[in-house]
Structures are given as structure tokens and as C-alpha cells.
C-alpha positions as a printed Julia matrix, in Angstrom:
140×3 Matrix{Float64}:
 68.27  15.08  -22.2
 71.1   17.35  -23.49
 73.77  14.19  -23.66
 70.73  11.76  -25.43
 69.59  13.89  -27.82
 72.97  15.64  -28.91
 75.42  12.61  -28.33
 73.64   9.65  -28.18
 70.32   9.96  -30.66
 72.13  12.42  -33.54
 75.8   11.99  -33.11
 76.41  15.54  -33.41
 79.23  15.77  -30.79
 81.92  13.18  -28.79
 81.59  15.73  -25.98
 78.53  18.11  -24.41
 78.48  19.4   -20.8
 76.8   22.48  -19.01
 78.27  25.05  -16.26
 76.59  26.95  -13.79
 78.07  30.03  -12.27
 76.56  31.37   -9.2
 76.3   35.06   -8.06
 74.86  36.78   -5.21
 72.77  38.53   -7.91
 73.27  37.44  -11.51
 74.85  33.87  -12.88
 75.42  32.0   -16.15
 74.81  28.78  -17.26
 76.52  27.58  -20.26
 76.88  24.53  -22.46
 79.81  23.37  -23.87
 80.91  20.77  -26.59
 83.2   20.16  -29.79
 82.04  19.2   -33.17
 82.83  18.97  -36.77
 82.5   22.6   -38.77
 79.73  21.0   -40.91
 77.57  20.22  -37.43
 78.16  23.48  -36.26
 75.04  25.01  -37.49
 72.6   21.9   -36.83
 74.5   22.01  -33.21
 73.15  25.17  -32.44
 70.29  25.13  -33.35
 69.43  21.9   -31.71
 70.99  23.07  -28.49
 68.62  25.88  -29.12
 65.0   23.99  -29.67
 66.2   21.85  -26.81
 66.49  25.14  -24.41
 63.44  26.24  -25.61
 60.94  23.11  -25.49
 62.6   22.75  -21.72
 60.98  26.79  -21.63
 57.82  26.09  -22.7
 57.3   21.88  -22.11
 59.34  21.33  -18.4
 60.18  17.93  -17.65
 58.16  14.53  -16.92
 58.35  13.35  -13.58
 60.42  10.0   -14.02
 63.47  12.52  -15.45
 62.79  14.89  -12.66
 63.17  11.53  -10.1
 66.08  10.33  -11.94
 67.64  13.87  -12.01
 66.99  14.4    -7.82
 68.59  11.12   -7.41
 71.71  11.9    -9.27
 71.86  15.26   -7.8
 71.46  14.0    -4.44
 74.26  11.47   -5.01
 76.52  13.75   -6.32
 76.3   16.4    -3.12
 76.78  13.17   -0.8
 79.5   11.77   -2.63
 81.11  15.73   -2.97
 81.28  15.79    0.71
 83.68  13.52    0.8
 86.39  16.21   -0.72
 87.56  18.66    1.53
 87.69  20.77   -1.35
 83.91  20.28   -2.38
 83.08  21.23    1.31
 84.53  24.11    1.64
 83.59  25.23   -1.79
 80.02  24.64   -0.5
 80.12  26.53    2.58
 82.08  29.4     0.99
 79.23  29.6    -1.82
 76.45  29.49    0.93
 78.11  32.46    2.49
 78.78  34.23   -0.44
 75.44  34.0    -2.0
 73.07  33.13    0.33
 74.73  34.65    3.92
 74.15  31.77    5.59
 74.93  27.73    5.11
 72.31  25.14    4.34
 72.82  21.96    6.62
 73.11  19.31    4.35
 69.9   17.57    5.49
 67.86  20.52    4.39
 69.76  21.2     1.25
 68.79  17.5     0.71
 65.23  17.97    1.83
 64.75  20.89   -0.31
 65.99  19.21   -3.54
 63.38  16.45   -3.03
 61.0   19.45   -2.75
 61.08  20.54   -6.37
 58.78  20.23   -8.33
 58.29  19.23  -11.95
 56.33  23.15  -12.59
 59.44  24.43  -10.4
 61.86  23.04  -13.38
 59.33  24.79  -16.13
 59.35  28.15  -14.36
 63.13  27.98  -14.01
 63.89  26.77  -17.29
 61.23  29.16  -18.62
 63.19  32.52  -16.82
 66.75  31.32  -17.86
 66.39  30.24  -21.44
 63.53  32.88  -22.27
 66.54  35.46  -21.36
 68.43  36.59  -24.19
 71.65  34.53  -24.66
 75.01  34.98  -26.38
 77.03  32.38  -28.22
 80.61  31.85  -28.82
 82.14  29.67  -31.27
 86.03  28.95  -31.38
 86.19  28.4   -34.67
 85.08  28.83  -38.99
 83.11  31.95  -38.64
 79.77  30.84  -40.66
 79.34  28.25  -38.05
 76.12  30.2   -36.03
């Protein structure tokens, strides 16, 4: 949704990406990208009403299918990295005290629920948020 609507639909941006940092009891999730100083503004606020219609809207279920199954691929194909693995199992320790097994990790992400996604979405971009621009200073 991001990618379409900023990249694809309004050319606002050759590059857009999210993060999500992961803490026993706080996190972040940010969003990244690089555009001209004279998008800056429409940028942000876009990024914004996107955020906030994902708040108060959730997703349909044919993105929330399509998102499962690209989530799903990419933890099967990450467990092919040694890296990835142990990054996993360190993270389940670290925040949770305990690993997953992969089939149940798997099992749960199948489990969510389009009203799951609102209710998330709802509690993280209903939060107040900070922004940082590298950059002209009149761009937010």
C-alpha cells in the first residue's frame, strides 16, 4: 500500500521502505525514503493520511492474504541464513523468553485477522510520532 500509493500511483519517491524495531517492552517502526525538496511536504503528509486511514479503515482481506503469503515466504526463505536463524531465536529469547517453533510462528501468522491489523495499526499510528528530515528545513 505504502510502495503503490507513494512510488507507483504519485511518483513522489524512487525509494520507500519501513523498519520495525523490537523491544521486550517498547519498539519503533519507521518509514524511510528520499525525495525531491519540493515533495517533501506532500511526502509527509501522504505518508501521514496513509498511517491514519490504516488507523481508522484496516485492511481488505485479499491484501491481508497477499501480505500472510509474503510474510510467510519471507520467514521460510530467512531460514535458510544462518544469520536470520539465529537472529530469530536470539529475538524470541530476548523478547518473548522463549522460541516459537517455526510451525506455530507460521500457524499463528495465518491466524490474524483483518480486525487484528485495524487494532494494531489503530494503537501504533494513533501514538504520537516524531519525524526527521535530513535535509531544507521547511520541508515538514
Amino acid at each position: 500500500m505504502l510502495f503503490q500509493e507513494v512510488r507507483e500511483a504519485r511518483g513522489l519517491t524512487y525509494a520507500i521502505g519501513s523498519d520495525l524495531s523490537q523491544h521486550g517492552d517498547t519498539g519503533s517502526l519507521s518509514v524511510h525514503c528520499a525525495t525531491h525538496d519540493e515533495h517533501g511536504h506532500q511526502l509527509v503528509e501522504l505518508i501521514g493520511r496513509l498511517a491514519a486511514e490504516m488507523a481508522s479503515d484496516g485492511i481488505d482481506g485479499e491484501t491481508l492474504a497477499r501480505v500472510k503469503g509474503a510474510v510467510r515466504g519471507g520467514v521460510v526463505m530467512a531460514m535458510e541464513s544462518v544469520t536470520a536463524r539465529m537472529t530469530r531465536l536470539g529475538g524470541g529469547e530476548t523478547l518473548l523468553g522463549a522460541v516459537t517453533p517455526l510451525e506455530e510462528y507460521l500457524e499463528r501468522i495465518d491466524e490474524v485477522s483483518c480486525e487484528d491489523v485495524q487494532r494494531a495499526a489503530s494503537g501504533v499510528f494513533e501514538s504520537p510520532r516524531s519525524v526527521s528530515v535530513v535535509g531544507p528545513r521547511d520541508v515538514v
